[in-house]
N, C-alpha and C positions, 0 to 999 in steps of 0.2 A: 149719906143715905140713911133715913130712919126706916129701920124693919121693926116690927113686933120685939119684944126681949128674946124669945125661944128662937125667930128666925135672925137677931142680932149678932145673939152668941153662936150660931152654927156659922152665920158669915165670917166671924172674928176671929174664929176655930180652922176655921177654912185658910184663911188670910193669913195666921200664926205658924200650919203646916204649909204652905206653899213656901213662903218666907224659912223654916224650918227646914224645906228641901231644897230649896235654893241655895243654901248656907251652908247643908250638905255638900251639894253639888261643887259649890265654890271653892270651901275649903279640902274638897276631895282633888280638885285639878291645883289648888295654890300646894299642896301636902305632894302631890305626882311633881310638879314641879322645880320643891324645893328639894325632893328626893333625887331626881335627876341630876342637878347642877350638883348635891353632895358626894353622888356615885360617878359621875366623868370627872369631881376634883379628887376623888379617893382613887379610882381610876389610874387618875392622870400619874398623881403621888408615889401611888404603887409602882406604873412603869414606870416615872425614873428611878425609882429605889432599884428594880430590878434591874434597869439598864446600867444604873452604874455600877451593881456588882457585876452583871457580866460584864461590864468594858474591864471590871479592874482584874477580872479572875483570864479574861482574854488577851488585856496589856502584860500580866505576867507570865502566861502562856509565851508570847510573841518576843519579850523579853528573854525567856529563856533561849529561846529555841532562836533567837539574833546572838545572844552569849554565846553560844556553841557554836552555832556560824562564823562568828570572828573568831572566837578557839581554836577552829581548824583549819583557819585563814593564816593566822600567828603561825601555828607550829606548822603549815606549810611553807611560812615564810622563811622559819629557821632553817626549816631541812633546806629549803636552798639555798641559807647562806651558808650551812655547813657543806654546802658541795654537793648535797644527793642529785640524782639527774631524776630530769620529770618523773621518769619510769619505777626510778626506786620507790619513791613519794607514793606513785600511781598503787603501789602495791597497797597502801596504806590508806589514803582515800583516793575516790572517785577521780578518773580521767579529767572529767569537765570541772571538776571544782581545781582542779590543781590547774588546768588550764584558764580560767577564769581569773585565776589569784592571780598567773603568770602574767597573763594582759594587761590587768590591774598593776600589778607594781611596773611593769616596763613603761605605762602611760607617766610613769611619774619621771 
C-alpha cells in the first residue's frame, strides 16, 4: 500500500507499535508461564526437602518411642522370668502393657 511519505511513516509507526505490543503481550504471558513452571518445580523441591526432614525427624521420634516399648517389654520379660507375679510387675508398669506382653509371649 503507497501512502504519501508523512502518512507512510505514521502507518509504519503504527505497524512497529502494534508489533511492539504484541511482543509485549507475548513475552508477558511466555515470562508468566516460565515463571509458573519454575515456582510448582521450586515448590515442588522445597516439599520434598521438607517432607523428608519431617519424615526423618518423625522416623526418629517413632524410633525412639518403639525402643522404649520393647525396653519395657524386655524388662517385663525378665521380671517374669525371675518369678515376679503379674501384680508385682503391675506396680511398676501399666496393667495392660504387662498383660499384652503376657499374651505375647504365651502365643509363642
Amino acid at each position: 500500500m503507497l501512502l504519501s511519505g508523512f502518512n507512510q511513516e505514521i502507518y509504519e509507526k503504527g505497524l512497529r507499535e502494534e508489533g511492539w505490543e504484541a511482543g509485549i503481550a507475548e513475552g508477558r504471558k511466555a515470562g508468566i508461564a516460565e515463571g509458573r513452571e519454575a515456582g510448582i518445580a521450586e515448590g515442588r523441591e522445597n516439599g520434598i526437602a521438607e517432607g523428608r526432614e519431617e519424615g526423618y525427624r518423625e522416623g526418629i521420634k517413632e524410633g525412639v518411642e518403639q525402643g522404649k516399648a520393647e525396653e519395657k517389654e524386655h524388662a517385663i520379660i525378665n521380671m517374669l522370668d525371675l518369678g515376679l507375679s503379674e501384680e508385682q510387675i503391675s506396680q511398676k508398669y501399666s496393667k495392660e502393657l504387662v498383660e499384652q506382653v503376657l499374651r505375647e509371649t504365651t502365643k509363642i
